[in-house]
NUFI-44548 format. One record per residue (C-alpha): residue number from 1; residue in one letter; chain; z, x negated, y. Coordinates in nm, 4 decimals. Example, Ala and Ser with C-alpha at 12.3 -4.5 7.8 and 13.67 -1.06 7.14 Angstrom:
BEGIN
<rec seq="1" type="a" mol="A" w="0.7800" u="-1.2300" v="-0.4500"/>
<rec seq="2" type="s" mol="A" w="0.7140" u="-1.3670" v="-0.1060"/>
//
This chain:
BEGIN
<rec seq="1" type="x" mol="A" w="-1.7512" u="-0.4161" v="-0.1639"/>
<rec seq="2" type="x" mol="A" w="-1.4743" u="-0.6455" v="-0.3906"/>
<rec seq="3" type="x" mol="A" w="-1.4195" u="-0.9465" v="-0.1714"/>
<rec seq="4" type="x" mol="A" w="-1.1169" u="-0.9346" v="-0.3101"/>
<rec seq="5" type="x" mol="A" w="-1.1665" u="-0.9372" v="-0.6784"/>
<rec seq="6" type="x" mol="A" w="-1.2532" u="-1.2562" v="-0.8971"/>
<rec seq="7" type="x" mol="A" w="-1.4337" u="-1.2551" v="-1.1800"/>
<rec seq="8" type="x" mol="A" w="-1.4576" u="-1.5308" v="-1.4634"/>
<rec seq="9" type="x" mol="A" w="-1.8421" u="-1.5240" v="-1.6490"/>
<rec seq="10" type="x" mol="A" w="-1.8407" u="-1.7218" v="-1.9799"/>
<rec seq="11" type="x" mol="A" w="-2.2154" u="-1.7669" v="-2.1178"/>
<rec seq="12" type="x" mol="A" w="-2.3002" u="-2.0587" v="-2.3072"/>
<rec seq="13" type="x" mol="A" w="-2.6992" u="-1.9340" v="-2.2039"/>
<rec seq="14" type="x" mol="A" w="-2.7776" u="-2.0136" v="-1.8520"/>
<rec seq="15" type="x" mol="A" w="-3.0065" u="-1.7896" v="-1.7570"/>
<rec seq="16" type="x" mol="A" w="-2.7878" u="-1.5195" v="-1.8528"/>
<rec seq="17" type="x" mol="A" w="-2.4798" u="-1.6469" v="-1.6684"/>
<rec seq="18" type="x" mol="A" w="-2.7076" u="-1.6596" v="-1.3625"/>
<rec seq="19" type="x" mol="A" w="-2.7855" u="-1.3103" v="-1.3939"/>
<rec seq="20" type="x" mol="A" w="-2.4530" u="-1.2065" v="-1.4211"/>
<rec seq="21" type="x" mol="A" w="-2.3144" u="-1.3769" v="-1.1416"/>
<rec seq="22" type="x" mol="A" w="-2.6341" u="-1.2905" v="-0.8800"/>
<rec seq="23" type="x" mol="A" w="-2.5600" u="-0.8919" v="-0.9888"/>
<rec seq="24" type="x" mol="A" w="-2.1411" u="-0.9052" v="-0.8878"/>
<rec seq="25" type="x" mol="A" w="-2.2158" u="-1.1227" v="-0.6165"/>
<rec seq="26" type="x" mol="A" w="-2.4665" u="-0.8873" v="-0.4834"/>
<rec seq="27" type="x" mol="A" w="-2.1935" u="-0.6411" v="-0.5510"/>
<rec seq="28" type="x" mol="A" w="-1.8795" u="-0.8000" v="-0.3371"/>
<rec seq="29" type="x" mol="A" w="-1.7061" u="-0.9717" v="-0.6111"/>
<rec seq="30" type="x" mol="A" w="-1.6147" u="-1.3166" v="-0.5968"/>
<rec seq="31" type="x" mol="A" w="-1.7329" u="-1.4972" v="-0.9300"/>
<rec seq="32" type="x" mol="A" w="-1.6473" u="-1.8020" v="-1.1273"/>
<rec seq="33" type="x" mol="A" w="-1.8775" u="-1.9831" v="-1.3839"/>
<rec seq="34" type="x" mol="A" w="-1.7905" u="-2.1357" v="-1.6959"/>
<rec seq="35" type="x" mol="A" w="-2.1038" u="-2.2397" v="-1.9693"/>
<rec seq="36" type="x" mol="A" w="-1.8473" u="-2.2481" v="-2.2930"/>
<rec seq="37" type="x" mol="A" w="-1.5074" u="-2.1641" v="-2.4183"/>
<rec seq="38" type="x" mol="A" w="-1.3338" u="-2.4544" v="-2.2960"/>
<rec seq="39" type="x" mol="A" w="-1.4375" u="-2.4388" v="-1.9532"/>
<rec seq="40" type="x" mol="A" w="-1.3866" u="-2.0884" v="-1.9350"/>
<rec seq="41" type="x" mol="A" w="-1.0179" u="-2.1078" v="-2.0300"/>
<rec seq="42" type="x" mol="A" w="-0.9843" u="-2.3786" v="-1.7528"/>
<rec seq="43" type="x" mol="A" w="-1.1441" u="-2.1999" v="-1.5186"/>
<rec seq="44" type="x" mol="A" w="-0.9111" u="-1.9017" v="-1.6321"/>
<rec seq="45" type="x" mol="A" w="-0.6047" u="-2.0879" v="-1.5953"/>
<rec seq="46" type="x" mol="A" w="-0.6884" u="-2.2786" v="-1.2417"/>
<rec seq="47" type="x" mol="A" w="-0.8432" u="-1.9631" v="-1.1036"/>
<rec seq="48" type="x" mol="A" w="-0.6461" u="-1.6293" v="-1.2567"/>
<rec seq="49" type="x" mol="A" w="-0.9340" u="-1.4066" v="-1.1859"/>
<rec seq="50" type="x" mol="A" w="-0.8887" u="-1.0585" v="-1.1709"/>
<rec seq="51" type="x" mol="A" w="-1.1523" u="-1.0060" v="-1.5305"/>
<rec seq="52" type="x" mol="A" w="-1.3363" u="-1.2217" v="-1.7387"/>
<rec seq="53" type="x" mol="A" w="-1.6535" u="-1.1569" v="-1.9074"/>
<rec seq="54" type="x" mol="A" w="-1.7138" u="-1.3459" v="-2.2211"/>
<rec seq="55" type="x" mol="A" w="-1.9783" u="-1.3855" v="-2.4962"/>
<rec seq="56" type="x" mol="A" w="-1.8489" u="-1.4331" v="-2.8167"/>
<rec seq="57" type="x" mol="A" w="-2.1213" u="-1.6541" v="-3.0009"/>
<rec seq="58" type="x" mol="A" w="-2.1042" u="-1.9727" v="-2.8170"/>
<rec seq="59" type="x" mol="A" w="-2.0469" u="-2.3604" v="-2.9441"/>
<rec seq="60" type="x" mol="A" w="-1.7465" u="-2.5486" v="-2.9584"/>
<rec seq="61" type="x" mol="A" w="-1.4995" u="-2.2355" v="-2.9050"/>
<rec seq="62" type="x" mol="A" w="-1.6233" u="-1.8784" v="-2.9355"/>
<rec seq="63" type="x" mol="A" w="-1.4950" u="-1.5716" v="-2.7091"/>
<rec seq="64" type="x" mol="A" w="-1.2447" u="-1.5058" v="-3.0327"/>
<rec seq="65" type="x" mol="A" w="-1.0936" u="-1.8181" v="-2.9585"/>
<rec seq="66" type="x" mol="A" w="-1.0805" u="-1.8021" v="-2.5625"/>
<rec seq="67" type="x" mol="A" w="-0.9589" u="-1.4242" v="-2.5427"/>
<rec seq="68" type="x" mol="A" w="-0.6589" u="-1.5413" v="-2.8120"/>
<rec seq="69" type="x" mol="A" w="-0.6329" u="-1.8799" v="-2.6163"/>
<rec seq="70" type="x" mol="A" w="-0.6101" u="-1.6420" v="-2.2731"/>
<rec seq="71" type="x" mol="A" w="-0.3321" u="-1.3702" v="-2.4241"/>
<rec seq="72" type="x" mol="A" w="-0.1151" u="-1.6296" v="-2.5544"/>
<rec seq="73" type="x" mol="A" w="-0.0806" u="-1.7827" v="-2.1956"/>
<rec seq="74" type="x" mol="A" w="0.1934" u="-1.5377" v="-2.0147"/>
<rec seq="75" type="x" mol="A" w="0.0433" u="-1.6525" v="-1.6806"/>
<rec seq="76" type="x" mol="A" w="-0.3292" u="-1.5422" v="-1.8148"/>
<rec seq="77" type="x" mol="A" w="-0.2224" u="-1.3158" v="-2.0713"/>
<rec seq="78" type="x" mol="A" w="-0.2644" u="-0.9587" v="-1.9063"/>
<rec seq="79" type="x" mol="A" w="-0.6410" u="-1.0691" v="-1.7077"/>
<rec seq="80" type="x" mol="A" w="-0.8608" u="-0.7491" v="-1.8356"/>
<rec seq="81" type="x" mol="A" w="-1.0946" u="-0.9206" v="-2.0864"/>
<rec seq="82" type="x" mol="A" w="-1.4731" u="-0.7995" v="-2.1760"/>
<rec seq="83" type="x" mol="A" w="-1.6886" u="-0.9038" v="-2.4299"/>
<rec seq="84" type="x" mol="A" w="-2.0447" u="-0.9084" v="-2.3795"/>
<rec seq="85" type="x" mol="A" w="-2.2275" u="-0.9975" v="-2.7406"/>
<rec seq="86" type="x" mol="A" w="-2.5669" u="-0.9288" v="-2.9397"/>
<rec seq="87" type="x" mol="A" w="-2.3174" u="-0.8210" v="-3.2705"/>
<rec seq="88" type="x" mol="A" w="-2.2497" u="-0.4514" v="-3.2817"/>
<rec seq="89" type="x" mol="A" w="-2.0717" u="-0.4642" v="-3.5923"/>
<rec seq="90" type="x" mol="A" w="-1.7479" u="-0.2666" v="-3.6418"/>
<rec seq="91" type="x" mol="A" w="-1.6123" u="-0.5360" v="-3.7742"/>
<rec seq="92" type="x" mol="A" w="-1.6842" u="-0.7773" v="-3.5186"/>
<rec seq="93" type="x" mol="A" w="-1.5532" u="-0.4722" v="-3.2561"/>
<rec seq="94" type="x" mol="A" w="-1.2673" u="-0.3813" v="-3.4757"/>
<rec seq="95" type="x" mol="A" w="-1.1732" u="-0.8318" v="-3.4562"/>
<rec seq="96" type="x" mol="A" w="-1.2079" u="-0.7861" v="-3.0837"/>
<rec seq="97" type="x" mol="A" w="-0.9413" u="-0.4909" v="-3.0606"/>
<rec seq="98" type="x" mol="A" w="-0.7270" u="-0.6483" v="-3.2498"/>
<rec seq="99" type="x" mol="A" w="-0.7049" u="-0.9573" v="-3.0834"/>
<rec seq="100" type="x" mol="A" w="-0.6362" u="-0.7392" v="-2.6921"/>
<rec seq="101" type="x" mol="A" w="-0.9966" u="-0.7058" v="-2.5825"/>
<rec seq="102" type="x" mol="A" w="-1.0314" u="-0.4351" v="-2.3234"/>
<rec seq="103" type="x" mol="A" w="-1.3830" u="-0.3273" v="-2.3497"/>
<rec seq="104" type="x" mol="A" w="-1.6968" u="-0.4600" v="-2.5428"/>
<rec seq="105" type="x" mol="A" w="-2.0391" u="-0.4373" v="-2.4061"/>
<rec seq="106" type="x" mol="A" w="-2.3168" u="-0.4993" v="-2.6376"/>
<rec seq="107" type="x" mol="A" w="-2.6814" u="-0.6654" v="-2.5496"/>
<rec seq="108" type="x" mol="A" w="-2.8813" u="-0.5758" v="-2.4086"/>
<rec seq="109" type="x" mol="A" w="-2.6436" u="-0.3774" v="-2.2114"/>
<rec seq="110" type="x" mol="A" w="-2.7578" u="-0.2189" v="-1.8639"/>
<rec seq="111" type="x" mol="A" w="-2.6731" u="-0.3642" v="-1.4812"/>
<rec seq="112" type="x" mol="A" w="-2.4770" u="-0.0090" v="-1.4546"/>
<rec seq="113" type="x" mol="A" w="-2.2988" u="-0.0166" v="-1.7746"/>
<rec seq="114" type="x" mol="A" w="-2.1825" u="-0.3572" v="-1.6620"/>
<rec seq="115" type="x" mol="A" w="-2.0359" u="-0.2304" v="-1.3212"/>
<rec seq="116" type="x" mol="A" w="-1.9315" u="0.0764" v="-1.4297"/>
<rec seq="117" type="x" mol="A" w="-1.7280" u="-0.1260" v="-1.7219"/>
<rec seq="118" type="x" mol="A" w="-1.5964" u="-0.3650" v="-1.4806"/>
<rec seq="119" type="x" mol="A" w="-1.4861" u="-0.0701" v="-1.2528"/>
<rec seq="120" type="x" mol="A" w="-1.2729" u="0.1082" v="-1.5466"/>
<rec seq="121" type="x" mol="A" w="-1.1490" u="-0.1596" v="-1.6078"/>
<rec seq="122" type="x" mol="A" w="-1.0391" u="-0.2800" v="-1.2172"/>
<rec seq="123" type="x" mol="A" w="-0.9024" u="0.0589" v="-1.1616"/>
<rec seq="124" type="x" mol="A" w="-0.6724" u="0.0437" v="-1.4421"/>
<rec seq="125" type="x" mol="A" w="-0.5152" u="-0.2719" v="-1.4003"/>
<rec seq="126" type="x" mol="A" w="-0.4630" u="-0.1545" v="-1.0336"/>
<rec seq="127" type="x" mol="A" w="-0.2429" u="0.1224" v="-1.1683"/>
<rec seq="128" type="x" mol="A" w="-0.0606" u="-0.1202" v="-1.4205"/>
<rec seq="129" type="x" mol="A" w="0.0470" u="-0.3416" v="-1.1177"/>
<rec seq="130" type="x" mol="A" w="0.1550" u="-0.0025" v="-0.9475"/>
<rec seq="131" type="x" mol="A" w="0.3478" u="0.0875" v="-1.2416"/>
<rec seq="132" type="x" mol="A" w="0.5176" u="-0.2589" v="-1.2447"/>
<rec seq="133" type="x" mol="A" w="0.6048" u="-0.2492" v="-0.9037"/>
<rec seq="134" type="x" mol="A" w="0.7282" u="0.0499" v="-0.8770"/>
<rec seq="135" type="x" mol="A" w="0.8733" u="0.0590" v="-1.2181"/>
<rec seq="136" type="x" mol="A" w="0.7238" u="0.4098" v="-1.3075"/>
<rec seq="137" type="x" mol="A" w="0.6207" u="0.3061" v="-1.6591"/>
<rec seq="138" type="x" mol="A" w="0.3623" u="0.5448" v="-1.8538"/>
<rec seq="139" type="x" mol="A" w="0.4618" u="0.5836" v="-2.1949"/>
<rec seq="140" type="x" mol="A" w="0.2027" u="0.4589" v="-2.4446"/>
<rec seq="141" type="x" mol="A" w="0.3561" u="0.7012" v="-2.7370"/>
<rec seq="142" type="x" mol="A" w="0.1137" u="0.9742" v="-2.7896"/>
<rec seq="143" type="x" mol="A" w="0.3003" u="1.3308" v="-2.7389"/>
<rec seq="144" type="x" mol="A" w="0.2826" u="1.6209" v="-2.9849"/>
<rec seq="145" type="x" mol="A" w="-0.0244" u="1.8823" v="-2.9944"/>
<rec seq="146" type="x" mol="A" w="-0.0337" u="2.1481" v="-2.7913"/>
<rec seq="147" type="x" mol="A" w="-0.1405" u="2.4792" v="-2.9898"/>
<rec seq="148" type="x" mol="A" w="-0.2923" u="2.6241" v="-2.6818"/>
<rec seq="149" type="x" mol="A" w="-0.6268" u="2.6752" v="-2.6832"/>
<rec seq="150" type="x" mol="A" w="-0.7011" u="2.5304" v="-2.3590"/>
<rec seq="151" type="x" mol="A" w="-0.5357" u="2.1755" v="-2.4499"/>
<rec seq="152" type="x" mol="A" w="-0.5749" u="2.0757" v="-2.7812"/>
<rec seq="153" type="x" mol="A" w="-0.5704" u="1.6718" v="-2.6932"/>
<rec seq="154" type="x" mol="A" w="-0.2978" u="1.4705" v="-2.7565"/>
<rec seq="155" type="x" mol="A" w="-0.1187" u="1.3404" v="-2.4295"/>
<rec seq="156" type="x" mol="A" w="-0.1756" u="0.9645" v="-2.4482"/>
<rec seq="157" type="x" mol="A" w="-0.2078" u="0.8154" v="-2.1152"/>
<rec seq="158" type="x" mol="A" w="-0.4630" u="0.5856" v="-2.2034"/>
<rec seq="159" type="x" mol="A" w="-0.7199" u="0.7812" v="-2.3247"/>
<rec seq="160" type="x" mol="A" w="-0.6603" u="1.1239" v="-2.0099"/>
<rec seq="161" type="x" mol="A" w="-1.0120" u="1.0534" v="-1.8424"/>
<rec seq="162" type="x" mol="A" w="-1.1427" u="1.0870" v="-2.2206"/>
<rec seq="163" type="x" mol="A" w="-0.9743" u="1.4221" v="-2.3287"/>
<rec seq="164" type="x" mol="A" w="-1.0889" u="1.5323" v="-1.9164"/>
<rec seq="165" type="x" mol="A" w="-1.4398" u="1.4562" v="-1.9572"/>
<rec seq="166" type="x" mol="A" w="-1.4585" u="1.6313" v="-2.2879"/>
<rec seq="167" type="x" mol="A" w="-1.2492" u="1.9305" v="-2.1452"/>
<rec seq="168" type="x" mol="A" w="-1.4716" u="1.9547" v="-1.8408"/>
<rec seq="169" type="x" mol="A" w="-1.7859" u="1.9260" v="-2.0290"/>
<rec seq="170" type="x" mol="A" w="-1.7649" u="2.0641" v="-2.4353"/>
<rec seq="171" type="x" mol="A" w="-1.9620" u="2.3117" v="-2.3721"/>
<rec seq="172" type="x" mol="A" w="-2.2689" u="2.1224" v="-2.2464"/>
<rec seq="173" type="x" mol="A" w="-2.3632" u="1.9674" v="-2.5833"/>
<rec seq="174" type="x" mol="A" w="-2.1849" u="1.6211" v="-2.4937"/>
<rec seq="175" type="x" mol="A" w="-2.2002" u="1.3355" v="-2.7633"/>
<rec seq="176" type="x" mol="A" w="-1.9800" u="1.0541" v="-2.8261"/>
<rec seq="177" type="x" mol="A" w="-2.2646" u="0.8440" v="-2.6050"/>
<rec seq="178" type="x" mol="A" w="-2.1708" u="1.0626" v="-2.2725"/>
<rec seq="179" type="x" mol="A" w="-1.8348" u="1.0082" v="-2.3042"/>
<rec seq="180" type="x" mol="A" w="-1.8351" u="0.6957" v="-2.3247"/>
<rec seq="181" type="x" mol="A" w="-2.0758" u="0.6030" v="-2.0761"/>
<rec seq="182" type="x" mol="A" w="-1.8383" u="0.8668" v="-1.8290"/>
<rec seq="183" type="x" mol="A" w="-1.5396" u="0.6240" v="-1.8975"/>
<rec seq="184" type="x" mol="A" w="-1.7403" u="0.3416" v="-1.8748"/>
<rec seq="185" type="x" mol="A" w="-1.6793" u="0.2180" v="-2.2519"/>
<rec seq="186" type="x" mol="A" w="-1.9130" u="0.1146" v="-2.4687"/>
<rec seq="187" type="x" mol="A" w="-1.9184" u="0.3900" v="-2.7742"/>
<rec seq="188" type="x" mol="A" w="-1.8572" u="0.1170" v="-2.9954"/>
<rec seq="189" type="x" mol="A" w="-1.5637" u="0.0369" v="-2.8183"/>
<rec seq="190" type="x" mol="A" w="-1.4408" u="0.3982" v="-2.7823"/>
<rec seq="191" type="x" mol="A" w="-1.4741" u="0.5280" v="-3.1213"/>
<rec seq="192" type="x" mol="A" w="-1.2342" u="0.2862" v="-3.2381"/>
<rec seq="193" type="x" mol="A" w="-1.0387" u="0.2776" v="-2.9432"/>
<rec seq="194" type="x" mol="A" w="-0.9832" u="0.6748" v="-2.9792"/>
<rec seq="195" type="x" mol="A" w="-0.9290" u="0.6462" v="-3.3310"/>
<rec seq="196" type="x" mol="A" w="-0.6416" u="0.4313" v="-3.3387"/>
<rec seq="197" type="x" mol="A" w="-0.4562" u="0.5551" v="-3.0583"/>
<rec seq="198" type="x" mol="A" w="-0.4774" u="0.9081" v="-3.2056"/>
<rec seq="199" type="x" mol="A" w="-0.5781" u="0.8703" v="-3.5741"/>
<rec seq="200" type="x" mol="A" w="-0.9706" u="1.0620" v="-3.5194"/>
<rec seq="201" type="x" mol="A" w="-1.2479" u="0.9562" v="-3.3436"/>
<rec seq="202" type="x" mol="A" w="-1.4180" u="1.0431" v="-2.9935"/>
<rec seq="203" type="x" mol="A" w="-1.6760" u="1.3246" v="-3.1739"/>
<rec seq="204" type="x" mol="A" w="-1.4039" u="1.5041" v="-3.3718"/>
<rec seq="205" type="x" mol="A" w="-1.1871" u="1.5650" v="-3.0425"/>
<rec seq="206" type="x" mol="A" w="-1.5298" u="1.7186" v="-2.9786"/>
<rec seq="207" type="x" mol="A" w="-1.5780" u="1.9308" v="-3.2428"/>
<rec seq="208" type="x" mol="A" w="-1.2091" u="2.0378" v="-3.2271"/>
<rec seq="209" type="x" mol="A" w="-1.2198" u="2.1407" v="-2.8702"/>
<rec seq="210" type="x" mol="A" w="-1.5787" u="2.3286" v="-2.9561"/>
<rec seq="211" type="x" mol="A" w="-1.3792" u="2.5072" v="-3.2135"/>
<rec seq="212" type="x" mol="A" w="-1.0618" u="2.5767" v="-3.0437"/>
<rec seq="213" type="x" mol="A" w="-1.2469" u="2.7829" v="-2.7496"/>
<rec seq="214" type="x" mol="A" w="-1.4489" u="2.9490" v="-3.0812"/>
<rec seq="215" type="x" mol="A" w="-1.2187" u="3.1459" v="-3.1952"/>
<rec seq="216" type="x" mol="A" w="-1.0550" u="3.3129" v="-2.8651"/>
<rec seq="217" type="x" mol="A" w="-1.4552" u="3.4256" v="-2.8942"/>
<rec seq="218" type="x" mol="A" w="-1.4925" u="3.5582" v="-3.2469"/>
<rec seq="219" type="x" mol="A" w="-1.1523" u="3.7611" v="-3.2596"/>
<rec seq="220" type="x" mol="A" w="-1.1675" u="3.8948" v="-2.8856"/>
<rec seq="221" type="x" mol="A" w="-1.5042" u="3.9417" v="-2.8532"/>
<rec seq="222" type="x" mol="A" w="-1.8065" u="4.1615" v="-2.9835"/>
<rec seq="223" type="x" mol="A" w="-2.0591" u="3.8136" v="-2.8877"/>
<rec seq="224" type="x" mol="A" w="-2.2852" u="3.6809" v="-3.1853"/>
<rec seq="225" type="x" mol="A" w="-2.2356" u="3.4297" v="-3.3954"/>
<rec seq="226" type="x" mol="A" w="-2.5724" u="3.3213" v="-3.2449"/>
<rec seq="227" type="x" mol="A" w="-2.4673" u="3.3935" v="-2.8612"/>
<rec seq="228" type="x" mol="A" w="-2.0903" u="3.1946" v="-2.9381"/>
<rec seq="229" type="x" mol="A" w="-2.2616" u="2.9006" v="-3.0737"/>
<rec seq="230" type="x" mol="A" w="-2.5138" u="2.8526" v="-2.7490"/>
<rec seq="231" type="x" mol="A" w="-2.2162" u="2.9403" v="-2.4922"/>
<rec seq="232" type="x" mol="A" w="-2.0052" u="2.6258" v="-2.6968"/>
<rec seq="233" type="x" mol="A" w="-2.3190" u="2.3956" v="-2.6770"/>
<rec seq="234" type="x" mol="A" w="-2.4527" u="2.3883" v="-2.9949"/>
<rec seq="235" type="x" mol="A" w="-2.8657" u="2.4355" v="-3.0997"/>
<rec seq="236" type="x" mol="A" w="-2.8735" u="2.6408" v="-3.3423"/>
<rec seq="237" type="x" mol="A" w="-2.5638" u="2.8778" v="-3.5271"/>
<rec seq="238" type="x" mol="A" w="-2.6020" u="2.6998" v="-3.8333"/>
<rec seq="239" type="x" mol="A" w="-2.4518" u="2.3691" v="-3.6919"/>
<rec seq="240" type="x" mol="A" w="-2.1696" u="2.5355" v="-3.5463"/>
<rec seq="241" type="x" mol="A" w="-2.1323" u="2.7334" v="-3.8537"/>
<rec seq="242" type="x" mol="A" w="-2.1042" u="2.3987" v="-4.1048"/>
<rec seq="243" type="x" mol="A" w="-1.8275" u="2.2661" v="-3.7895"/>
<rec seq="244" type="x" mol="A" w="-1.6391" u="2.6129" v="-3.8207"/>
<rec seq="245" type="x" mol="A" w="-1.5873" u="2.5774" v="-4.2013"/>
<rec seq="246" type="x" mol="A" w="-1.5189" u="2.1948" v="-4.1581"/>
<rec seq="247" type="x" mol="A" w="-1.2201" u="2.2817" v="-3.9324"/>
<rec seq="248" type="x" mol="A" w="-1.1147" u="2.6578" v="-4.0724"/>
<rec seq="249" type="x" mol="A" w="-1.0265" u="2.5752" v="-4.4422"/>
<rec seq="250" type="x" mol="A" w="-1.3779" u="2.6195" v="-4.5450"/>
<rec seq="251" type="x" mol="A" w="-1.4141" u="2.9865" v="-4.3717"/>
<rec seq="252" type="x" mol="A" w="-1.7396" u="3.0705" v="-4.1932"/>
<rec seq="253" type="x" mol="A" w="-1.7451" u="3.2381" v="-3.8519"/>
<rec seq="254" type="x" mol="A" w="-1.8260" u="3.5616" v="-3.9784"/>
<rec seq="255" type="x" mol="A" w="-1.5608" u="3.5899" v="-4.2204"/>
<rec seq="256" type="x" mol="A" w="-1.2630" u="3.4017" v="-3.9808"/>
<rec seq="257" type="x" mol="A" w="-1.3891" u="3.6985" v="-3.7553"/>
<rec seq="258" type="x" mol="A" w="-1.3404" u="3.9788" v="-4.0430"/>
<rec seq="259" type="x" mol="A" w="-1.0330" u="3.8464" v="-4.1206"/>
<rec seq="260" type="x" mol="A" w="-0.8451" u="3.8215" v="-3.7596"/>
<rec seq="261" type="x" mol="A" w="-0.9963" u="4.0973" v="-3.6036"/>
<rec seq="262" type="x" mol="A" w="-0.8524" u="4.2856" v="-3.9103"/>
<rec seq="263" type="x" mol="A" w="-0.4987" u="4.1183" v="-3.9074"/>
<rec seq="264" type="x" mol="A" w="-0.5265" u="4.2459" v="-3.5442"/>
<rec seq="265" type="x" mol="A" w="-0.5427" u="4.5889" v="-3.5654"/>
<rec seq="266" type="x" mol="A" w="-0.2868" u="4.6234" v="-3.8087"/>
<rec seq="267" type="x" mol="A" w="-0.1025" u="4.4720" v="-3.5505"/>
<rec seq="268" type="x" mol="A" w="-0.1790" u="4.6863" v="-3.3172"/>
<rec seq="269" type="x" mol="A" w="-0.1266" u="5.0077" v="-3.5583"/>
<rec seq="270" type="x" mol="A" w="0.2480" u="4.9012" v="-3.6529"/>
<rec seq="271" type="x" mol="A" w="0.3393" u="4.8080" v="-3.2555"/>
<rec seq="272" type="x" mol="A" w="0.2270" u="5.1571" v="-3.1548"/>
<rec seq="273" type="x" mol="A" w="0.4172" u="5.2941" v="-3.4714"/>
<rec seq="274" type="x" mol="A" w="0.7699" u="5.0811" v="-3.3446"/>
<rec seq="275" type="x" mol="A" w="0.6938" u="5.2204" v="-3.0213"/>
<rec seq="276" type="x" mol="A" w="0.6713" u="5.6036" v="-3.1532"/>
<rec seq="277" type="x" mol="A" w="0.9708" u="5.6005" v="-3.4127"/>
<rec seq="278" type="x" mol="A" w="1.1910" u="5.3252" v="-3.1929"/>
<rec seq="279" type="x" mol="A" w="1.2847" u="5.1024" v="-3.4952"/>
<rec seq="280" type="x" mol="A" w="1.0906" u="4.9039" v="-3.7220"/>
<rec seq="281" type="x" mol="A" w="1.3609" u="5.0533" v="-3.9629"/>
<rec seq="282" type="x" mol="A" w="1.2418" u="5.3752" v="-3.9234"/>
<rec seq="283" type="x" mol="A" w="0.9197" u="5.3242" v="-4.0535"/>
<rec seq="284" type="x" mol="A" w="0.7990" u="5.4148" v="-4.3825"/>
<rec seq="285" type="x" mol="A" w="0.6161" u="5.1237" v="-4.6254"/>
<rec seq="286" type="x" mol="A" w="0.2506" u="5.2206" v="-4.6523"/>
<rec seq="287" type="x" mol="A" w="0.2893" u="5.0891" v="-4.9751"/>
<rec seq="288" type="x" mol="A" w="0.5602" u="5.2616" v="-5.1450"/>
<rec seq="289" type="x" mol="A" w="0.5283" u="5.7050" v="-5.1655"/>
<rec seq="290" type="x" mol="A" w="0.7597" u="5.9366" v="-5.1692"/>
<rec seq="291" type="x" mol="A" w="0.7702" u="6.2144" v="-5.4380"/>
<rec seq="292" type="x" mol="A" w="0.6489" u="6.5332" v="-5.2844"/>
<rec seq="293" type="x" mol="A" w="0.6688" u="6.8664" v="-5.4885"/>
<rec seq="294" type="x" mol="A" w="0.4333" u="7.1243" v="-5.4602"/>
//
C-alpha cells in the first residue's frame, strides 16, 4: 500500500479522471483531482504531491504548459511528471523530453503499465532524496565502453536497469517493447530516452550485445552459424547474419570466423616458436629465404 504517496491527476475528461483516481486509490495512494491546467498547477503548488499525471490536450492550458509552469517553480520543480496522451508522435514525445517529462504513457495505455510507470518512477525519486541527503551524488556523465565482451553498455546511471534487463535477457529474443515494459517506460519514451543519453537507441544496445557474445562463439567454437544464431535468440541465421555484417564492417559470420580463427593459429604457431628458440629475435621471417647451396 502508498498511504504515503500523493498523486496529482490532470484530465480535462471526467470519466477518465475518475478512472484514474478509483485505480491508485484502490492501490494505497492518496490522490488529488484537477479537470484542467490551471487547477492542476494549483493543486500542484498547495498540495506538492509526490507525481503528477497529466494529459496534454486539454483547454485553456495544455500539459506543455503545466509541466513548464511546474519545473520553473523550485518548490514544484523536481515532482516526477507523466504524461498520459492519445499523440504518439516523436515529435510530440521528443517536446515532452525536452521540456523535463519523466515518462510518457500513451492511450489507451493499460491499468499495469500505469502502476508499473508510477512505481519506476516512485522508486527513483526515493533514491534522488537518498542521494541528497546523504550527499552521495551519482554522476549523470556516461563512462567510457568497456571492450569486454560481457559489458559492452555504457555506465550511465540512469539507464542500469535498461543495460540489466538486456544483459539478463539478449538471448531470449527481447524487443525494444520488453524492455521497456521491464522498466516500466513506455517504448516511445525509451527509445529516445536511450538515445540521447548514449547517442543509439534501446534495439541497437540489443543487437550489439547479440553480437558481442557472437563472436567469443564463432572464433572459439566449432557451433553453426545456424546453432549460434538460435543460442543468441534470433529465428532464422539469415537475420543474425544481415546484424553480423551491420556491426563487423560488412563481414558475414562465416568469413569473420575464417578470418580470426586463422589470425589465431598463427598466433598460436609463433608463441610455441618464442617458446622453442627463447627470443622472438631468434626467429627466422617466413617470408624472407636464405640461400642454400646444393
Amino acid at each position: 500500500m502508498h498511504e504515503s504517496k500523493a498523486i496529482l491527476v490532470i484530465e480535462d475528461d471526467t470519466d477518465t479522471r475518475n478512472l484514474f483516481l478509483d485505480v491508485l486509490e484502490a492501490q494505497g495512494f492518496y490522490t488529488i483531482s484537477a479537470e484542467n491546467g490551471i487547477a492542476g498547477i494549483q493543486q500542484a503548488q498547495k498540495h506538492l504531491p509526490d507525481l503528477v499525471i497529466c494529459d496534454i490536450l486539454m483547454p485553456d492550458m495544455d500539459g506543455y504548459s503545466v509541466l513548464t509552469t511546474l519545473r520553473q517553480d523550485p518548490v514544484t520543480a523536481i515532482i516526477p511528471f507523466i504524461f498520459l496522451t492519445g499523440s504518439n508522435t516523436q515529435a510530440a514525445v521528443r517536446k515532452g523530453m525536452e521540456l523535463g517529462a519523466d515518462d510518457y504513457l500513451t492511450k489507451p495505455s493499460t491499468i499495469e503499465d500505469l502502476l508499473r510507470a508510477i512505481a519506476v518512477r516512485l522508486e527513483k525519486q526515493a533514491l534522488l532524496r537518498y542521494c541528497y541527503t546523504t550527499n552521495s551524488y551519482p554522476t549523470s556523465e556516461p563512462l567510457p565502453l568497456s571492450v569486454d565482451s560481457e559489458s559492452i553498455f555504457p555506465l550511465v546511471p540512469q539507464l542500469q536497469a535498461v543495460f540489466d534487463f538486456i544483459e539478463d535477457n539478449y538471448r531470449q529474443g527481447i524487443t525494444l517493447s520488453d524492455v521497456a515494459k521491464a522498466v516500466g517506460y513506455s517504448s516511445a519514451y525509451l527509445t529516445n530516452r536511450v538515445k540521447e543519453l548514449t547517442g543509439e537507441p534501446v534495439n541497437v544496445w540489443i543487437v550489439k550485445r547479440r553480437i558481442a557474445a557472437a563472436r567469443p562463439l564463432l572464433k572459439d567454437t566449432n557451433q553453426t552459424i545456424e546453432q549460434i544464431a538460435t543460442i543468441l535468440g534470433y529465428k532464422n541465421a539469415c537475420h543474425f547474419s544481415r546484424q553480423f555484417r551491420q556491426h563487423n564492417n560488412g563481414q558475414s559470420p562465416k568469413a569473420w570466423r575464417k578470418q580470426h580463427q586463422l589470425f589465431q593459429a598463427t598466433r598460436n604457431v609463433k608463441l610455441q616458436l618464442i617458446k622453442t628458440h627463447g627470443k622472438v629475435g631468434n626467429l627466422i621471417p617466413l617470408s624472407c629465404s636464405s640461400k642454400v647451396n646444393y
